[in-house]
LOTIBA-404204 format. One line per field, with one value per residue (C-alpha): residue number from 1; residue in three letters; y, z, x. Coordinates in nm, 4 decimals. Layout:
<atoms>
seq <- c(NUM ...)
type <- c(ALA ...)
py <- c(Y ...)
pz <- c(Z ...)
px <- c(X ...)
</atoms>
This chain:
<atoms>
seq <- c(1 2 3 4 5 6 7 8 9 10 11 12 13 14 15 16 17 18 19 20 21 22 23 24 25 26 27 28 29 30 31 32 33 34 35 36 37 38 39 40 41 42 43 44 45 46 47 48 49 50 51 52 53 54 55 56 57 58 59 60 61 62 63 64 65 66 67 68 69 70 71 72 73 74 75 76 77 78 79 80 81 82 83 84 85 86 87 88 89 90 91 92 93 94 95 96 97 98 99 100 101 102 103 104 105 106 107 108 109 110 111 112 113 114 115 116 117 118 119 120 121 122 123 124 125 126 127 128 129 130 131 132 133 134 135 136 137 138 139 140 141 142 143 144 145 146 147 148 149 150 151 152 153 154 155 156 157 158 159 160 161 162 163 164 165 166 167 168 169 170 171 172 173 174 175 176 177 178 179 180 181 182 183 184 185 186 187 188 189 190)
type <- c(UNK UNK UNK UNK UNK UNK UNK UNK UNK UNK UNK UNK UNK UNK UNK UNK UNK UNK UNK UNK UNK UNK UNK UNK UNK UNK UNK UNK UNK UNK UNK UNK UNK UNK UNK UNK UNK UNK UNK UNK UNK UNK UNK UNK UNK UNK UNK UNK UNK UNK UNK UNK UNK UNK UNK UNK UNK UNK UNK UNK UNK UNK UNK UNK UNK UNK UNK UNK UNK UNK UNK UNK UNK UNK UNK UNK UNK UNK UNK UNK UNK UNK UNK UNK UNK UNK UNK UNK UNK UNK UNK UNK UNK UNK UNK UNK UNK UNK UNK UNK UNK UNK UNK UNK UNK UNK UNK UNK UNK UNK UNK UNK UNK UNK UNK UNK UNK UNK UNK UNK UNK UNK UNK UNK UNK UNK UNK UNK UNK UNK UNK UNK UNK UNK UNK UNK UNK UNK UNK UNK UNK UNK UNK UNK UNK UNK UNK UNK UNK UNK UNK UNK UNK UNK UNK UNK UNK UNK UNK UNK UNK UNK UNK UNK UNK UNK UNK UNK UNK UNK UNK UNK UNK UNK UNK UNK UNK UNK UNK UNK UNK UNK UNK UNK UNK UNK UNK UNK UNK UNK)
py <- c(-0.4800 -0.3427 -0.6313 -0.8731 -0.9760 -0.7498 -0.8613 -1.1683 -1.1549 -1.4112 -1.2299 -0.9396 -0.8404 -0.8764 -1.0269 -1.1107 -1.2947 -1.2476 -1.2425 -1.1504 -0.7845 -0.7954 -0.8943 -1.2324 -1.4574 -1.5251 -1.8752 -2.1162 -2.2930 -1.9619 -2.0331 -1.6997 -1.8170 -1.5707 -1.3367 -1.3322 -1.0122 -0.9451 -0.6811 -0.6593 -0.3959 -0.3527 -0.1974 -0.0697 0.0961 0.3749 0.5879 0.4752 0.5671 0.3324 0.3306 0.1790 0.1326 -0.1246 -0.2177 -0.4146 -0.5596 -0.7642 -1.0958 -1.1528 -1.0588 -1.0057 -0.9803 -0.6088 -0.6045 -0.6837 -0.3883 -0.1741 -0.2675 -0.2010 0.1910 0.2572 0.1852 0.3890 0.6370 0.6129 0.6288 0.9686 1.1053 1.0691 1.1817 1.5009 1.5815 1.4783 1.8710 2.0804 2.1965 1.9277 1.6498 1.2882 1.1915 1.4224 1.1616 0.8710 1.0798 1.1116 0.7345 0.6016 0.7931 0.7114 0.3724 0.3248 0.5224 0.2729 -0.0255 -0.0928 -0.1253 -0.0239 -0.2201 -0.0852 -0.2866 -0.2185 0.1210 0.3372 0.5221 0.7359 0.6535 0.7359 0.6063 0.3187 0.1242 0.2286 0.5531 0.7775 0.8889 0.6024 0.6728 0.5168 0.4849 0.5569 0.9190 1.2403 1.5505 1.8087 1.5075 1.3444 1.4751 1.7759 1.6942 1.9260 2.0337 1.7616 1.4705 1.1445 0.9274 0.5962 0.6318 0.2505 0.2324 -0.1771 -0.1842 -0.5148 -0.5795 -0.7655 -0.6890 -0.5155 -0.7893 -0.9584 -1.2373 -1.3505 -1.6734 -1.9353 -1.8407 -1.5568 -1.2299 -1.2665 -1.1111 -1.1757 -1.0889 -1.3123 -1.3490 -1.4400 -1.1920 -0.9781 -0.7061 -0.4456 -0.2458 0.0494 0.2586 0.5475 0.7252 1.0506 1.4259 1.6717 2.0013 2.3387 2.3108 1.9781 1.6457 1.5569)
pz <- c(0.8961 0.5464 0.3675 0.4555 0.1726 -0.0241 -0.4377 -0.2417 0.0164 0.2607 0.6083 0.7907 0.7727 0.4705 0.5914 0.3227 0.4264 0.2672 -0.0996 -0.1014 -0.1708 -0.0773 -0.0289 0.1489 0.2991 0.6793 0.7567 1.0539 0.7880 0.7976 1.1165 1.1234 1.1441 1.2844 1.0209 0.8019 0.7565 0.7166 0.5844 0.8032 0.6074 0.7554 0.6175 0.7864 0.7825 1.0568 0.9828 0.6771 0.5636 0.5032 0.6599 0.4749 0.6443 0.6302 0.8341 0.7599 1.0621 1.1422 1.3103 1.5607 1.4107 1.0207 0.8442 0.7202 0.4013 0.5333 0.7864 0.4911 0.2581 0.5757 0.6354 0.2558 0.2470 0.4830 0.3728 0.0667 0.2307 0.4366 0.1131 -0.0933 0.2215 0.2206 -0.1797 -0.1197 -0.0659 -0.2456 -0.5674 -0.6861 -0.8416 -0.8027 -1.0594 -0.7841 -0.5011 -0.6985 -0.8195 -0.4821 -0.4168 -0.6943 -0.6550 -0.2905 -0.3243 -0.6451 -0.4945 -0.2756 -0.4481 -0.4568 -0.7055 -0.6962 -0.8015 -1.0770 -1.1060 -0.7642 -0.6614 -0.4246 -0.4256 -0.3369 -0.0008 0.1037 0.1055 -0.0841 -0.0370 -0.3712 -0.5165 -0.7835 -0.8920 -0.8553 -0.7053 -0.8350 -0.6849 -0.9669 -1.1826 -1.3395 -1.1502 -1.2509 -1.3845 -1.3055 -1.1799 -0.9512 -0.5587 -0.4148 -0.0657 0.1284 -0.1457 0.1050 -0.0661 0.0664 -0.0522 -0.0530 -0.1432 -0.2147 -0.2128 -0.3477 -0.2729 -0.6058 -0.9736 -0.9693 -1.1373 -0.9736 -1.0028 -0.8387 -0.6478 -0.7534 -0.4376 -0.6714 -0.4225 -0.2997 -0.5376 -0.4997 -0.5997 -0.9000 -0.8333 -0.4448 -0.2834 0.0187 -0.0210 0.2227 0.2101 0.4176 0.3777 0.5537 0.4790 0.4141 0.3645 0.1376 0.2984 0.1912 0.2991 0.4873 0.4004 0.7472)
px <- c(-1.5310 -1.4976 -1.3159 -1.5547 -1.7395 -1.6194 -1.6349 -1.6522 -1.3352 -1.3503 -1.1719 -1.2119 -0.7724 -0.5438 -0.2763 0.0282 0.3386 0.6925 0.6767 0.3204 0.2142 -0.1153 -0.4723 -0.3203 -0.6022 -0.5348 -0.5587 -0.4087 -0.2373 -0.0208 0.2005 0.4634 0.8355 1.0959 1.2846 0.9268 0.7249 0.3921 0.1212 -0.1990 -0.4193 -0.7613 -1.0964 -1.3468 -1.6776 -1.8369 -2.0900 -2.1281 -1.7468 -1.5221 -1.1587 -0.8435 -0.5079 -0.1570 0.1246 0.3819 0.5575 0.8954 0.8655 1.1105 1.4164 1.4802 1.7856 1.9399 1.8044 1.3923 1.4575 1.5654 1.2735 1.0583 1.2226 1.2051 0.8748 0.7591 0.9635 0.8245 0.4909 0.5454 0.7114 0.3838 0.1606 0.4076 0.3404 -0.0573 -0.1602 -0.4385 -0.3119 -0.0551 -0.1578 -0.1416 0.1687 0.3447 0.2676 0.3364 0.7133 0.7438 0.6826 0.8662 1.1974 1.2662 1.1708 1.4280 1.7142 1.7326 1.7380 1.4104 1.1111 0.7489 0.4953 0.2761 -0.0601 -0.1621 -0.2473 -0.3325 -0.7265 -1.0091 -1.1964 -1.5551 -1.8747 -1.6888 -1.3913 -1.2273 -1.3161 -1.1868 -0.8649 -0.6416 -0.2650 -0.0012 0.3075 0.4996 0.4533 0.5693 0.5396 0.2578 0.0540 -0.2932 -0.5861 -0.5469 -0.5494 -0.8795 -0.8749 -1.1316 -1.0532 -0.9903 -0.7081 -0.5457 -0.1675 -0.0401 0.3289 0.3984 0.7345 0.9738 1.2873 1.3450 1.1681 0.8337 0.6488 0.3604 0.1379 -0.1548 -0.2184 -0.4549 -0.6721 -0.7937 -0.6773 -0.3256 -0.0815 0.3023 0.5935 0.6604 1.0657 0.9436 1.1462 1.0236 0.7656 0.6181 0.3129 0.2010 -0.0848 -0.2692 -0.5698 -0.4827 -0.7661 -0.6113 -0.5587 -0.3872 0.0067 -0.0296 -0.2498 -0.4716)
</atoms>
């Protein structure tokens, strides 16, 4: 496992319920209802490389407007993978991000971002999922980047709980999170 341990994380998953956006501590005082979501992003570490992905999934069934925030986030998410090619740079990702998202309805959250991957969990350049086109540092081809839309259905503010990791959406509405690890390439990210 990657998170484990990690600046002192206490679980192996990330697992954030509802109006949490992420780094939610799994716990069987945590019993899933039907119509909740949830984030499960996982780390881990092979060959001494670490892996970083999320998934937010329905439970049972949700209402319309959790099924939207779901779609637009991972719409959001394939739209920054799409714009995360050698030669652009990263405000074009988080442009990418950021207009989908608030098209829809939706806002982006702003203090947590997306990052580098490698021989550490987070490397350089950050990636925001908000930005101006032709921005930021310039994407290289064989750069690794996790691109981690967090996506709320209400305001973007956040705040985090007094367990010290799990950040939520201050105005407790629904939030989703996806997240893939993603190689820059020429034409196409891997």
């Amino acid at each position: 496992p990657g998170f484990l341990g990690y600046q002192g994380y206490p679980k192996t998953l990330c697992t954030s319920v509802n109006a949490q956006v992420v780094h939610g501590i799994p716990s069987h005082k945590v019993i899933l209802q039907e119509g909740d979501l949830v984030s499960v992003d996982c780390g881990v570490i092979l060959n001494e490389y670490y892996g970083d992905t999320a998934f937010s999934f329905e439970v049972g069934e949700v209402s319309p407007e959790i099924r939207r925030l779901l779609a637009t986030t991972r719409e959001c998410l394939v739209k920054g993978v799409e714009q995360a090619i050698e030669g652009n740079r990263i405000g074009d990702v988080g442009f990418a991000v950021q207009q989908h998202a608030e098209s829809k309805g939706f806002s982006v959250v702003r203090e947590m971002v997306g990052h580098g991957l490698g021989r550490s969990l987070h490397e350089a350049p950050e990636v925001p999922n908000y930005g101006r086109r032709g921005t930021g540092p310039r994407l290289k081809k064989g750069m690794v980047l996790c691109i981690e839309p967090m996506i709320n259905m209400g305001r973007r503010q956040i705040t985090q709980e007094p367990d010290g990791w799990t950040i939520r959406a201050t105005d407790k509405l629904p939030s989703a999170h996806f997240e893939w690890a993603v190689a820059i390439e020429k034409g196409k990210a891997d």
